[in-house]
N, CA, C, O and CB atoms as a CASP TS submission, in Angstrom:
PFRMAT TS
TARGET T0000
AUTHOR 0000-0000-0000
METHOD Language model
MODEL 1
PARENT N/A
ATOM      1  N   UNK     1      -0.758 -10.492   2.527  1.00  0.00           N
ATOM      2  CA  UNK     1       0.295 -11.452   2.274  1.00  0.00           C
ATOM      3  C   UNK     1       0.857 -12.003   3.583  1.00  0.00           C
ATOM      4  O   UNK     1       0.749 -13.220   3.731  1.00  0.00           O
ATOM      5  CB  UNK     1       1.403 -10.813   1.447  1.00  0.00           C
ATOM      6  N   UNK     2       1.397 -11.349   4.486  1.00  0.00           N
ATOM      7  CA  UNK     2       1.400 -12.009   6.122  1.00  0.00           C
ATOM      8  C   UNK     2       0.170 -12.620   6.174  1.00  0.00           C
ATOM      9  O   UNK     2       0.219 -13.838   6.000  1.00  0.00           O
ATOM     10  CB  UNK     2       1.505 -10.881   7.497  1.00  0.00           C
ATOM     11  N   UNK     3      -0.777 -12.208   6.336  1.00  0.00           N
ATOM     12  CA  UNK     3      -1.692 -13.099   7.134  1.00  0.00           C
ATOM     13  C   UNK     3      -1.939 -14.608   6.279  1.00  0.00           C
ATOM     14  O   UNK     3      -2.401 -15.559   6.908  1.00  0.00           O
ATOM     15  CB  UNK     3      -3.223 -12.220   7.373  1.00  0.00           C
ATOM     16  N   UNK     4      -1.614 -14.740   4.884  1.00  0.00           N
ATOM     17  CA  UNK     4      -1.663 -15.707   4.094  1.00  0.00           C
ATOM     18  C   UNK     4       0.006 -16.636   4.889  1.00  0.00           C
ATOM     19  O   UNK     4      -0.060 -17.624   5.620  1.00  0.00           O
ATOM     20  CB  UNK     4      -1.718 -15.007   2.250  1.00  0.00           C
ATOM     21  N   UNK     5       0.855 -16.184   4.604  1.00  0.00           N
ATOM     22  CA  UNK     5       2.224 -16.755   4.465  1.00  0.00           C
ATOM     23  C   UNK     5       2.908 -16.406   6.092  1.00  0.00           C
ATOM     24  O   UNK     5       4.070 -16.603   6.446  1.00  0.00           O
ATOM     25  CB  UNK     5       3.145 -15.913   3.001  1.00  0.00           C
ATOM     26  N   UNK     6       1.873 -15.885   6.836  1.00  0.00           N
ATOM     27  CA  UNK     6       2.445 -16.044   8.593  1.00  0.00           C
ATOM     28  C   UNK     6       4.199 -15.825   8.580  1.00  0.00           C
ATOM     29  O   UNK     6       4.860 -15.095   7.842  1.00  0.00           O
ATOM     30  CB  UNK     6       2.045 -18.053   9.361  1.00  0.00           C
ATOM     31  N   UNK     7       4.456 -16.338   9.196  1.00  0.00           N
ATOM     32  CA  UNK     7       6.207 -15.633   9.734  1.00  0.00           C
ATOM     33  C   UNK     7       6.802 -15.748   8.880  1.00  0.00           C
ATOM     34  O   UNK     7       7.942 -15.351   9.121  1.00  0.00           O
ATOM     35  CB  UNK     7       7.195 -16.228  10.862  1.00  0.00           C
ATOM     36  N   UNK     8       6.650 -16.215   7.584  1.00  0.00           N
ATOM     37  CA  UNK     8       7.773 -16.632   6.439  1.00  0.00           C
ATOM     38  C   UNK     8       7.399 -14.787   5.846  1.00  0.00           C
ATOM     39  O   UNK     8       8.433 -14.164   5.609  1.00  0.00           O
ATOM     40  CB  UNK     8       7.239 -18.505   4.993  1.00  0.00           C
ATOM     41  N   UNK     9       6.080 -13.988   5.626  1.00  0.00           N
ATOM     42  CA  UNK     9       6.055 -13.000   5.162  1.00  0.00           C
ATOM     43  C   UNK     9       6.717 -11.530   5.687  1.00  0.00           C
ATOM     44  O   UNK     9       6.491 -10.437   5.169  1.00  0.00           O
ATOM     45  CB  UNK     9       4.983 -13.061   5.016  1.00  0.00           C
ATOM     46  N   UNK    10       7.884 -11.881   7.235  1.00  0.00           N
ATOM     47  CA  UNK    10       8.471 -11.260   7.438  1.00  0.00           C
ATOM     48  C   UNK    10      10.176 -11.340   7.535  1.00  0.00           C
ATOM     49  O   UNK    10      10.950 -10.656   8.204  1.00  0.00           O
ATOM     50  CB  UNK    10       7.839 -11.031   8.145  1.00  0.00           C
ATOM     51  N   UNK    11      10.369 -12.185   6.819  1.00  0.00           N
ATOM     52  CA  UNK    11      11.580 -12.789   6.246  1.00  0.00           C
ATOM     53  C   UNK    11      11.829 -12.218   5.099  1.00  0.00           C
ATOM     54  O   UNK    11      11.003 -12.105   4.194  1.00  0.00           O
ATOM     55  CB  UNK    11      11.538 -14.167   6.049  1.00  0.00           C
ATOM     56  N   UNK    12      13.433 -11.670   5.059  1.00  0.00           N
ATOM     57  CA  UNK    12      13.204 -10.974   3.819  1.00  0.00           C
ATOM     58  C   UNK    12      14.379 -11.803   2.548  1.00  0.00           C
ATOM     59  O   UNK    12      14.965 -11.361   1.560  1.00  0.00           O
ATOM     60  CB  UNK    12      13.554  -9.111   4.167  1.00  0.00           C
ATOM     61  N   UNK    13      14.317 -13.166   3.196  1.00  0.00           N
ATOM     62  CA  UNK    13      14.112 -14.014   2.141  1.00  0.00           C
ATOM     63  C   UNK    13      13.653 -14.678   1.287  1.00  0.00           C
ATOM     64  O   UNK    13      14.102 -15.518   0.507  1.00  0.00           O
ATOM     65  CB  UNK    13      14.229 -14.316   2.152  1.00  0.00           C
ATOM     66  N   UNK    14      12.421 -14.113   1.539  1.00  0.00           N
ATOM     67  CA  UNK    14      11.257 -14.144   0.137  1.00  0.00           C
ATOM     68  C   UNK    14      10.596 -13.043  -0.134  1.00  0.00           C
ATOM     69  O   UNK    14      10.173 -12.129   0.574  1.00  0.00           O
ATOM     70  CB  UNK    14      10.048 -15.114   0.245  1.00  0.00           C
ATOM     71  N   UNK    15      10.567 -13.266  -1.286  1.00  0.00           N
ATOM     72  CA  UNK    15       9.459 -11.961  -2.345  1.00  0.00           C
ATOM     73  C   UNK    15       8.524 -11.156  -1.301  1.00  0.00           C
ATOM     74  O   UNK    15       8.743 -10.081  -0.742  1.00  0.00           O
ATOM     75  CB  UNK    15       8.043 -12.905  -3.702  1.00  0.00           C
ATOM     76  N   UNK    16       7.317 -12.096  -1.212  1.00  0.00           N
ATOM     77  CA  UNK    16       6.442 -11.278  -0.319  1.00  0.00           C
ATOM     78  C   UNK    16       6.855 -10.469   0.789  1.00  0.00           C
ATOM     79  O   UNK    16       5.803  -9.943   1.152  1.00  0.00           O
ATOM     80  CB  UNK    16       5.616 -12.031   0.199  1.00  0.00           C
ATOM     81  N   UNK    17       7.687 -10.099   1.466  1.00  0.00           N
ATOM     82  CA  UNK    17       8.245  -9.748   2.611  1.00  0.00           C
ATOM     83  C   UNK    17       8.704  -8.315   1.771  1.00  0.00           C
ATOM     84  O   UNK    17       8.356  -7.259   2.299  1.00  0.00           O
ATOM     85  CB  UNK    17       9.442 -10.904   3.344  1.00  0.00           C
ATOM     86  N   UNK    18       9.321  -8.260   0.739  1.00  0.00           N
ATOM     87  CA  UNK    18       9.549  -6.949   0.015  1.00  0.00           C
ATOM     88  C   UNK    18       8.540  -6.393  -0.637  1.00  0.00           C
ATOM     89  O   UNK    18       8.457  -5.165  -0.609  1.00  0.00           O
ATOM     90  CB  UNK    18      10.487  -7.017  -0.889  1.00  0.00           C
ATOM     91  N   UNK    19       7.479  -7.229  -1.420  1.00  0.00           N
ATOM     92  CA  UNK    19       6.124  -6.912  -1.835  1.00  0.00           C
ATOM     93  C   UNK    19       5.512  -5.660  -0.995  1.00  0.00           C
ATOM     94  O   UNK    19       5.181  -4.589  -1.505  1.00  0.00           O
ATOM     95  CB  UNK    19       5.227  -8.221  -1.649  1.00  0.00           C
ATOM     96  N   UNK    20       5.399  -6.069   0.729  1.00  0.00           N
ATOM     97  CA  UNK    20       4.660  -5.710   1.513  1.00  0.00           C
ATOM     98  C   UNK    20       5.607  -4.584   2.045  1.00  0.00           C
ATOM     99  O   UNK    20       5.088  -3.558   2.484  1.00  0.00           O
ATOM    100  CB  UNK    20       4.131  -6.776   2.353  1.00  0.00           C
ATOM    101  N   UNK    21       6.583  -4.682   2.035  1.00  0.00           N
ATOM    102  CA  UNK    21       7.539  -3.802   2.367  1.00  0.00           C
ATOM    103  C   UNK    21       7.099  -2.375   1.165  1.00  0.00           C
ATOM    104  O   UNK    21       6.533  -1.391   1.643  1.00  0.00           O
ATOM    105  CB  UNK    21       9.212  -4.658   2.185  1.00  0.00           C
ATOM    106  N   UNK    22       7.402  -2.415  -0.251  1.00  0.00           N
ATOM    107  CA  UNK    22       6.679  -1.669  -1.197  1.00  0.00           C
ATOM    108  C   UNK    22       5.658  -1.218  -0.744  1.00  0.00           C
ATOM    109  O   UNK    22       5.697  -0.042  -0.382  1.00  0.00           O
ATOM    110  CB  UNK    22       6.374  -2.244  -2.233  1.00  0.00           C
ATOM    111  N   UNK    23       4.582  -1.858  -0.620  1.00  0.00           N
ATOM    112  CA  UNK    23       3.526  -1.683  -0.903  1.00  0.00           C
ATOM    113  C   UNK    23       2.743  -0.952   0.497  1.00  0.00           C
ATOM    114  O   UNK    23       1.556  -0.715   0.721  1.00  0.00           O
ATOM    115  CB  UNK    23       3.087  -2.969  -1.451  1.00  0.00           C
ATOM    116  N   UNK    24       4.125  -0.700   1.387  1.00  0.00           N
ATOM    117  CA  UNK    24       3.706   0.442   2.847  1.00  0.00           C
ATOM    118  C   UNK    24       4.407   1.465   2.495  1.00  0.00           C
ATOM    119  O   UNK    24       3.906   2.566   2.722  1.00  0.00           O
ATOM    120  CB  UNK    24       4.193   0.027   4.582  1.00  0.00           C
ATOM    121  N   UNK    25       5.608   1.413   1.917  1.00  0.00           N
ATOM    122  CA  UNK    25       5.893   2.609   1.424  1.00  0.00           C
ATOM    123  C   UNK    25       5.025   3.435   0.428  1.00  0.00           C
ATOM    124  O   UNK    25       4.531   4.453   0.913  1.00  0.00           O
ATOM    125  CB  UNK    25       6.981   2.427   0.939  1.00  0.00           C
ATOM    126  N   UNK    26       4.859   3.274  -0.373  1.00  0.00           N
ATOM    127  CA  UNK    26       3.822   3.639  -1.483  1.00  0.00           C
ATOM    128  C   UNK    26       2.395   4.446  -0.785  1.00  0.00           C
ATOM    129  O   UNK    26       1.874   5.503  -1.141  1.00  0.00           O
ATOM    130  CB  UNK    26       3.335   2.065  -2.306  1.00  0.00           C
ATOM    131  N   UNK    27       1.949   3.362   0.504  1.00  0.00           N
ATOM    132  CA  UNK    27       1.068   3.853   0.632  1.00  0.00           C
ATOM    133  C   UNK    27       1.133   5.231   1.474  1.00  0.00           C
ATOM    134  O   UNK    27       0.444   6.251   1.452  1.00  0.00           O
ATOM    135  CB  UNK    27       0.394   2.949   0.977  1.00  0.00           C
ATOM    136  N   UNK    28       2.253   4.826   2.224  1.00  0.00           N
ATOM    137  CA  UNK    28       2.699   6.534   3.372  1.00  0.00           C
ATOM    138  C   UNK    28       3.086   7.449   2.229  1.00  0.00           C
ATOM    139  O   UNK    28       2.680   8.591   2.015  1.00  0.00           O
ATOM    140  CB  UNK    28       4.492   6.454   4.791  1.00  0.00           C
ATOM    141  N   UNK    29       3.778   6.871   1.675  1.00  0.00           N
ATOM    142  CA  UNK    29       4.401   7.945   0.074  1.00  0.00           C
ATOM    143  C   UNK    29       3.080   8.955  -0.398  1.00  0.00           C
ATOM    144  O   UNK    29       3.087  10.186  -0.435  1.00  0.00           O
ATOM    145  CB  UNK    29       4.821   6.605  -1.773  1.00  0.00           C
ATOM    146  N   UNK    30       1.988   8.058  -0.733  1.00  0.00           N
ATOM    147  CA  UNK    30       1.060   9.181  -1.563  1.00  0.00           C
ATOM    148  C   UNK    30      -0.054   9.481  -0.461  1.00  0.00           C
ATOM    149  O   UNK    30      -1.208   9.448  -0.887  1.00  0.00           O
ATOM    150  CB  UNK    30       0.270   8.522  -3.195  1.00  0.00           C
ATOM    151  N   UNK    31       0.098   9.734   0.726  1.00  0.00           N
ATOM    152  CA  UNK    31      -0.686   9.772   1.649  1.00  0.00           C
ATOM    153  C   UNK    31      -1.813   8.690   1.827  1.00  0.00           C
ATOM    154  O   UNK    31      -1.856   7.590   1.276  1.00  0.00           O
ATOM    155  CB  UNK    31      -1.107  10.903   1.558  1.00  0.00           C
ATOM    156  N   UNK    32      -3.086   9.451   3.073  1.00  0.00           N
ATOM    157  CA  UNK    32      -3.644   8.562   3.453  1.00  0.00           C
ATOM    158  C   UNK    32      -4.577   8.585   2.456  1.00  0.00           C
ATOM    159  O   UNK    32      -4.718   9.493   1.637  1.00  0.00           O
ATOM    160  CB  UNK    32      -3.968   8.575   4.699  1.00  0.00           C
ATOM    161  N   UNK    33      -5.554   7.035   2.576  1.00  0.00           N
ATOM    162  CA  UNK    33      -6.698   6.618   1.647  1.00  0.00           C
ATOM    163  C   UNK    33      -8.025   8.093   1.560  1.00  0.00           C
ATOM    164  O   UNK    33      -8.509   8.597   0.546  1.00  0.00           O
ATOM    165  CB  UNK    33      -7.450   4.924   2.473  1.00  0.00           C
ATOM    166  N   UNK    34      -8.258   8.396   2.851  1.00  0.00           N
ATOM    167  CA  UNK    34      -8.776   9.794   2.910  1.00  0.00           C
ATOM    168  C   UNK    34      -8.738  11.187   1.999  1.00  0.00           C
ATOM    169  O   UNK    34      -9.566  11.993   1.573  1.00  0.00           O
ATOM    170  CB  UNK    34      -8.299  10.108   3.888  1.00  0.00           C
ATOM    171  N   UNK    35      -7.693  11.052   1.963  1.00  0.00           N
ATOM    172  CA  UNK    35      -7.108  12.011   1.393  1.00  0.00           C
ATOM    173  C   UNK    35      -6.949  11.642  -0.391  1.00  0.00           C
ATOM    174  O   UNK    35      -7.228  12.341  -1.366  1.00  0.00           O
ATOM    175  CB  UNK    35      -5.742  12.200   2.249  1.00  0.00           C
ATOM    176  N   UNK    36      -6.594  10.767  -0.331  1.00  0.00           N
ATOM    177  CA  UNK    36      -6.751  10.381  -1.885  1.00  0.00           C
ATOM    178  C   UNK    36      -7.845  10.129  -2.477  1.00  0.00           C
ATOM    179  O   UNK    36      -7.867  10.079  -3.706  1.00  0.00           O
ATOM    180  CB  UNK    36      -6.153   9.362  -2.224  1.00  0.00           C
ATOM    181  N   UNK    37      -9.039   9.906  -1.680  1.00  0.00           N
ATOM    182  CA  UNK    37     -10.507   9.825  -2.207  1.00  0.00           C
ATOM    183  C   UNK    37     -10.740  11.108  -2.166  1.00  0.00           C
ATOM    184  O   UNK    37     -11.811  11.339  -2.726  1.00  0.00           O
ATOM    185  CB  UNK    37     -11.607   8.979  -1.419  1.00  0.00           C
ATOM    186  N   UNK    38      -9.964  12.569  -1.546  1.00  0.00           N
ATOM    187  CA  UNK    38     -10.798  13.663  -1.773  1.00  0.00           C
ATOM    188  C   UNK    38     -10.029  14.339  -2.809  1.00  0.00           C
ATOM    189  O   UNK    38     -10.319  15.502  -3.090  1.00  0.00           O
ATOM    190  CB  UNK    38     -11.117  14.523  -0.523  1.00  0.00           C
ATOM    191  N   UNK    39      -9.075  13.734  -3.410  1.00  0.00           N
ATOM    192  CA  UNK    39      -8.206  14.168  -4.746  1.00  0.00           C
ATOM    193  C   UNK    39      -9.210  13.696  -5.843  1.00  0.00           C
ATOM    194  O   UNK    39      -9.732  14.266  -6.802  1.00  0.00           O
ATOM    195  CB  UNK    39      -6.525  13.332  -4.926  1.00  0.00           C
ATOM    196  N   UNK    40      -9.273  12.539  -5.373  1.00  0.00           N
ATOM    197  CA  UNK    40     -10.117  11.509  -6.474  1.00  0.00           C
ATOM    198  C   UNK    40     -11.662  12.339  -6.979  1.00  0.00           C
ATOM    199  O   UNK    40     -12.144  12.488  -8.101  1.00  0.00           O
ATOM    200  CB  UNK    40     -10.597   9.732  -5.492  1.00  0.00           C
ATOM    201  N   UNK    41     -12.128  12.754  -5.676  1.00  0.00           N
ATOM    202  CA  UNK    41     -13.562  13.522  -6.078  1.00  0.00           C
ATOM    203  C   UNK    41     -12.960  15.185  -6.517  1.00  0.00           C
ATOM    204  O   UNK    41     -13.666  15.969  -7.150  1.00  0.00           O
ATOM    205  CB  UNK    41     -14.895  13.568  -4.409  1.00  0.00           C
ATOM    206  N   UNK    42     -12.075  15.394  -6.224  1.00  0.00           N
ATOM    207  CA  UNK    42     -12.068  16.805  -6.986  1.00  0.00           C
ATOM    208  C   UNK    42     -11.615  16.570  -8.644  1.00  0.00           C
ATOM    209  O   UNK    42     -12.054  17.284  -9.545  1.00  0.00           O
ATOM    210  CB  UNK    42     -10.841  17.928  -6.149  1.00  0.00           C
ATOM    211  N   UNK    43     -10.735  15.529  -8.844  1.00  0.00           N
ATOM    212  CA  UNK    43     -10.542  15.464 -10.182  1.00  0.00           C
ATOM    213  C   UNK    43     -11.842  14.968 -10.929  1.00  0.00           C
ATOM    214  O   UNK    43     -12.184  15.352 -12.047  1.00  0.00           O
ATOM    215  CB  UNK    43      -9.372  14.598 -10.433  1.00  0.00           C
ATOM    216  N   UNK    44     -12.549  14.009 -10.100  1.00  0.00           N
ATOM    217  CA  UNK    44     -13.811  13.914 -11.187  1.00  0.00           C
ATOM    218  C   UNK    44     -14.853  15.075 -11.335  1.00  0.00           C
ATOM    219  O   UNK    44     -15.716  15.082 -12.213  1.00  0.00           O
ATOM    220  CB  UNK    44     -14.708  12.682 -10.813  1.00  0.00           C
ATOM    221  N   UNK    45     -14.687  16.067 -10.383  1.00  0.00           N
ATOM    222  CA  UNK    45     -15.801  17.333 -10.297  1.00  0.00           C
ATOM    223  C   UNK    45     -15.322  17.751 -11.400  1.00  0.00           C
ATOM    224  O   UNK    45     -15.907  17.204 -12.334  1.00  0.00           O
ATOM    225  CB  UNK    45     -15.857  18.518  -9.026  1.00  0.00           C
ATOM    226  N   UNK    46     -14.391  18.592 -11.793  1.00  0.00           N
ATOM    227  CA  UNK    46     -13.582  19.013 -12.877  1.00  0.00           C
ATOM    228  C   UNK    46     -13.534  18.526 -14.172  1.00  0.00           C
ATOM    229  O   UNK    46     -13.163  19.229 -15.112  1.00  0.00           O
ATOM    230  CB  UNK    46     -12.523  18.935 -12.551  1.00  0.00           C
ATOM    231  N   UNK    47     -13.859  17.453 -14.281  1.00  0.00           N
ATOM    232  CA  UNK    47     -13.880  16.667 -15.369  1.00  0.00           C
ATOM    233  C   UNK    47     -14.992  16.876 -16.491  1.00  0.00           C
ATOM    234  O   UNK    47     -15.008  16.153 -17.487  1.00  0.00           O
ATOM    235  CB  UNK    47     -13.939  15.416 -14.867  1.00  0.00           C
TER
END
């Protein structure tokens, strides 16, 4: 969304600027992508 909407996407007078704001929290929140692909393969082993 920054790289689409450049300096307006760090203004947090529009949507996207909180979007992206979310959407870094979330990702530090449930850890790294690493780590969630090795959740991901233990729940499907189990399955």
């Amino acid at each position: 969304a920054i790289q689409i909407h450049g300096g307006y996407g760090y203004l947090s007078d529009f949507p996207v600027e909180r979007i992206y704001r979310d959407v870094r929290v979330t990702q530090i929140y449930e850890g790294t992508s690493e780590v969630q692909k090795i959740l991901i393969g233990r729940a499907l082993g189990q399955a």
